[in-house]
GUVOVO-996118 format. One record per residue (C-alpha): x, z, y; residue in one letter; residue number from 1. Coordinates in nm, 4 decimals, always signed. Example, Ala and Ser with C-alpha at 12.3 -4.5 7.8 and 13.67 -1.06 7.14 Angstrom:
% GUVOVO-996118
+----------+----------+----------+---+-----+
:       px :       pz :       py : r :   k :
+----------+----------+----------+---+-----+
:  +1.2300 :  +0.7800 :  -0.4500 : A :   1 :
:  +1.3670 :  +0.7140 :  -0.1060 : S :   2 :
+----------+----------+----------+---+-----+
//
This chain:
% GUVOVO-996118
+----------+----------+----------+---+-----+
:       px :       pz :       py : r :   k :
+----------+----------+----------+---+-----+
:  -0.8178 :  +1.5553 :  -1.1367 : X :   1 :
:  -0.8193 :  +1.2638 :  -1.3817 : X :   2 :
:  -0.8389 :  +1.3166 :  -1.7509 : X :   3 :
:  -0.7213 :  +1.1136 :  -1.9895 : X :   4 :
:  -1.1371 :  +1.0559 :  -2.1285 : X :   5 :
:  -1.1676 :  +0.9153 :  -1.7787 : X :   6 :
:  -0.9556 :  +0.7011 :  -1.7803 : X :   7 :
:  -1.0740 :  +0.3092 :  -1.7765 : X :   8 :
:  -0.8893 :  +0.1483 :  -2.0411 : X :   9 :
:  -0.6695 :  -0.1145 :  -1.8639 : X :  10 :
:  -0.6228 :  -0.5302 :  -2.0344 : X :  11 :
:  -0.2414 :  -0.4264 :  -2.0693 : X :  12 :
:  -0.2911 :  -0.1241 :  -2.3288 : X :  13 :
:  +0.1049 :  -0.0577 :  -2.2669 : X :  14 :
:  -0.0592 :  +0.0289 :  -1.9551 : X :  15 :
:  -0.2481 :  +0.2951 :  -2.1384 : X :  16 :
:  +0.0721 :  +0.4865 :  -2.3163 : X :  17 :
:  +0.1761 :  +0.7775 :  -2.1843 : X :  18 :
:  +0.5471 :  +0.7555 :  -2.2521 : X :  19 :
:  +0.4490 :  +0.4002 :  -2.0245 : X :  20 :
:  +0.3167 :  +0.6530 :  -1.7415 : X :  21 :
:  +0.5921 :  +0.8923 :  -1.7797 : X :  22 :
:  +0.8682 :  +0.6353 :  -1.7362 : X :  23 :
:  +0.7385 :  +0.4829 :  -1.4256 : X :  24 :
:  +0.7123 :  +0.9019 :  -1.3208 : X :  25 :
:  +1.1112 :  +0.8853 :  -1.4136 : X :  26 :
:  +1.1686 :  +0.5718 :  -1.1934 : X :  27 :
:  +1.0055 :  +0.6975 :  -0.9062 : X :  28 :
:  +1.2061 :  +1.0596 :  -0.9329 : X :  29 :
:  +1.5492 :  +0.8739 :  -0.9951 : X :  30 :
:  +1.4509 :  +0.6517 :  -0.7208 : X :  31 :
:  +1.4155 :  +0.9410 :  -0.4622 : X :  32 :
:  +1.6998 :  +1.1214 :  -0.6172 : X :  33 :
:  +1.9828 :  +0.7798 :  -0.5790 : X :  34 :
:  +1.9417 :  +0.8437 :  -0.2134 : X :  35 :
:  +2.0968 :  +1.1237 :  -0.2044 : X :  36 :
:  +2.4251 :  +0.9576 :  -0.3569 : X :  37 :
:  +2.6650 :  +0.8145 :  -0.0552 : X :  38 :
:  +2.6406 :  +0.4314 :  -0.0701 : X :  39 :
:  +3.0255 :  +0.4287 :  -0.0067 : X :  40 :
:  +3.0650 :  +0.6684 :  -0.2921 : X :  41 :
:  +2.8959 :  +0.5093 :  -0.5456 : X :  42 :
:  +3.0549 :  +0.2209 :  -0.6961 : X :  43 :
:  +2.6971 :  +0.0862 :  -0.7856 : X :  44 :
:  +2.6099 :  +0.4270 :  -0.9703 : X :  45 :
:  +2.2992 :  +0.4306 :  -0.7744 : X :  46 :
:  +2.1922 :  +0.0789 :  -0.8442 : X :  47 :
:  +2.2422 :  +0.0886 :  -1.2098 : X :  48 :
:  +2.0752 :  +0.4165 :  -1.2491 : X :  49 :
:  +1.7568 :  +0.2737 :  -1.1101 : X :  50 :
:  +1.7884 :  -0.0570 :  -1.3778 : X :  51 :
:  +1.8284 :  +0.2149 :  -1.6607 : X :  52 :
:  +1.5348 :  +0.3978 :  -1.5521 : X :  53 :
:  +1.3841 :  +0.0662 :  -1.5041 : X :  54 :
:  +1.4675 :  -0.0619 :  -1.8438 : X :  55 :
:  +1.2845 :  +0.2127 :  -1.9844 : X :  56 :
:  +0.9391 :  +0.1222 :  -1.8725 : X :  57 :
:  +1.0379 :  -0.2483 :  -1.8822 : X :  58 :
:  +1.0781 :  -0.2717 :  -2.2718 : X :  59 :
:  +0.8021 :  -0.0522 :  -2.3552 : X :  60 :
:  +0.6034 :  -0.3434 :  -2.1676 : X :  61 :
:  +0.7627 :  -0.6192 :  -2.3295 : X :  62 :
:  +0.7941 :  -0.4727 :  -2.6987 : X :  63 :
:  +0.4028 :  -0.3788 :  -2.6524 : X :  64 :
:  +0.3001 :  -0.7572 :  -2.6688 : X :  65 :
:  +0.5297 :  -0.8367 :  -2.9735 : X :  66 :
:  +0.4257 :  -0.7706 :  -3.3633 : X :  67 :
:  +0.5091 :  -0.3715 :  -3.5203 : X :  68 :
:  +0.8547 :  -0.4303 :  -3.6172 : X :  69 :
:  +0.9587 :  -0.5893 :  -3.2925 : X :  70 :
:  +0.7895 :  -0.3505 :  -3.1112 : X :  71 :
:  +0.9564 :  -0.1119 :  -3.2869 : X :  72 :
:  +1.2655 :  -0.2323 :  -3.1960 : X :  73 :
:  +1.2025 :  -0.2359 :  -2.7768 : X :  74 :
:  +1.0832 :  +0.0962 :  -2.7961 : X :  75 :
:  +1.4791 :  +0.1865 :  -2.9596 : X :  76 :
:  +1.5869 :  -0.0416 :  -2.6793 : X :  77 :
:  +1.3703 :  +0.2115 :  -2.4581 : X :  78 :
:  +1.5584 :  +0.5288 :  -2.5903 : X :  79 :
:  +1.8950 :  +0.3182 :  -2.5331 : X :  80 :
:  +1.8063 :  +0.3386 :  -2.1693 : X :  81 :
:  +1.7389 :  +0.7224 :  -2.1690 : X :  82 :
:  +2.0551 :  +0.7611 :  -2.3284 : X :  83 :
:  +2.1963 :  +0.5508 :  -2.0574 : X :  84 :
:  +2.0027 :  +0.7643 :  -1.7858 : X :  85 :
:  +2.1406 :  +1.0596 :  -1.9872 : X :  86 :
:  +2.5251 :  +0.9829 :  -1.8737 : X :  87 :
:  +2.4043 :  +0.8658 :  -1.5140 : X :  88 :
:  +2.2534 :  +1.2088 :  -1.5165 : X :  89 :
:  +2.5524 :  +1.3978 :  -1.6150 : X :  90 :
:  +2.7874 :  +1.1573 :  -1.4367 : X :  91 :
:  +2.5565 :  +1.2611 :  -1.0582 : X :  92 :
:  +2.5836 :  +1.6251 :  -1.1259 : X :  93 :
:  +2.9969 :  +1.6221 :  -1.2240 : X :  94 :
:  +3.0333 :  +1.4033 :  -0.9079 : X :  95 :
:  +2.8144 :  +1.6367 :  -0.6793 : X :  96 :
:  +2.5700 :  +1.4111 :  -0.5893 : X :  97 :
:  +2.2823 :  +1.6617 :  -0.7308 : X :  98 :
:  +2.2383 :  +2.0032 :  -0.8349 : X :  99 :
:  +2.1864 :  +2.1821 :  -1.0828 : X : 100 :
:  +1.8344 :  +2.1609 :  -1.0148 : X : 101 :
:  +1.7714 :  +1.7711 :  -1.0380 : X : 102 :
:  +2.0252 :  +1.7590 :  -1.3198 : X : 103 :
:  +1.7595 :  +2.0248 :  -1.5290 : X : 104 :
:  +1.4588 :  +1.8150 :  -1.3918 : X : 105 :
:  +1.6043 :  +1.4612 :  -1.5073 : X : 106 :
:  +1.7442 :  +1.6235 :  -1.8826 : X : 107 :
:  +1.3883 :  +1.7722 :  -1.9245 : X : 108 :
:  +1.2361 :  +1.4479 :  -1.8492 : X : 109 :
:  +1.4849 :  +1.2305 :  -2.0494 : X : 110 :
:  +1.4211 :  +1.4406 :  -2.3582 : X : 111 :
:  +1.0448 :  +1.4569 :  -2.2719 : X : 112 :
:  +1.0801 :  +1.0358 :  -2.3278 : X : 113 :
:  +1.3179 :  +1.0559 :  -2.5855 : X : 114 :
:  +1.0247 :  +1.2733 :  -2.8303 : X : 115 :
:  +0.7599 :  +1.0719 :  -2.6783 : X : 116 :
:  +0.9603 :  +0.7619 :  -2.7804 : X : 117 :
:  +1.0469 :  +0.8843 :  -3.1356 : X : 118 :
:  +0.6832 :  +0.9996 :  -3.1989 : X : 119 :
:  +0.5332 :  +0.6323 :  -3.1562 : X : 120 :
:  +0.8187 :  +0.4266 :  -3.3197 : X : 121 :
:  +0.7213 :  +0.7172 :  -3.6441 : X : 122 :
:  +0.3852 :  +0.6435 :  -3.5541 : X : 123 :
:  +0.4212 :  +0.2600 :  -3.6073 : X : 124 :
:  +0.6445 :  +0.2837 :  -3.8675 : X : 125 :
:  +0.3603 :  +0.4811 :  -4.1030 : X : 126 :
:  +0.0764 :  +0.3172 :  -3.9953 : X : 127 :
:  -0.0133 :  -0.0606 :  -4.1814 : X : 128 :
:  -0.0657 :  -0.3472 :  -4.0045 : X : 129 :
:  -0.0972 :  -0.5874 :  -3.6844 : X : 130 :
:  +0.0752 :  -0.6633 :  -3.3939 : X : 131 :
:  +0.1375 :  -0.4188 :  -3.1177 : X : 132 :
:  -0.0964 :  -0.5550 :  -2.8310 : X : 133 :
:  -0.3048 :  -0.8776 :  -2.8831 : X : 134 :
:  -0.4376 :  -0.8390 :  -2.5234 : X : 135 :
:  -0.1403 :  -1.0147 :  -2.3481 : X : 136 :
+----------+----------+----------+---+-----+
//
């Protein structure tokens, strides 16, 4: 099993965050979960789901390359989407298209994010200095 010490530092450090990892882990479950939602059903529920989840990773990437403060400010747009993945979430389970089960599993992970999230913006927000990643 890999450890975090063995890890080779990649040239994208957003690559390197775990909240990073952990949202691509969310995309993959809401991924497999969406197909269990009836196309004809849906309305698009499905589809954006998957772009909320998406969004999550997606402007942890994008705020990563940009100075503290703006950085700062994708990583709030990154809790947006949780919220948003939040009501798809509850919206799923009070249609029937999971149970109780997934609905536990996605909440945990949401709220996982959402501390993960809150810890680096506090993070950045105490610590002096430069831009988020100089790498890109």
């Amino acid at each position: 099993m890999e450890t975090d010490a063995d890890r080779i530092p990649t040239f994208f450090r957003f690559e390197d965050l775990r909240i990073y990892n952990k949202a691509l882990e969310y995309i993959e479950w809401v991924h497999q979960t969406v197909r269990l939602i009836p196309e004809a059903e849906s309305n698009g529920l499905a589809d954006r789901f998957v772009v909320s989840a998406q969004n999550i990773a997606l402007h942890i990437a994008e705020g990563s390359s940009r100075n503290k403060s703006q950085f700062v400010y994708y990583l709030k747009m990154a809790k947006s989407c949780v919220r948003e993945c939040v009501v798809f979430t509850t919206l799923c389970k009070g249609m029937d298209y999971i149970h109780e089960e997934a609905f536990d599993n996605s909440r945990n992970q949401l709220m996982e994010m959402t501390k993960m999230l809150g810890a680096l913006i506090g993070s950045l927000q105490k610590s002096p200095g430069g831009p988020g990643d100089d790498n890109d």
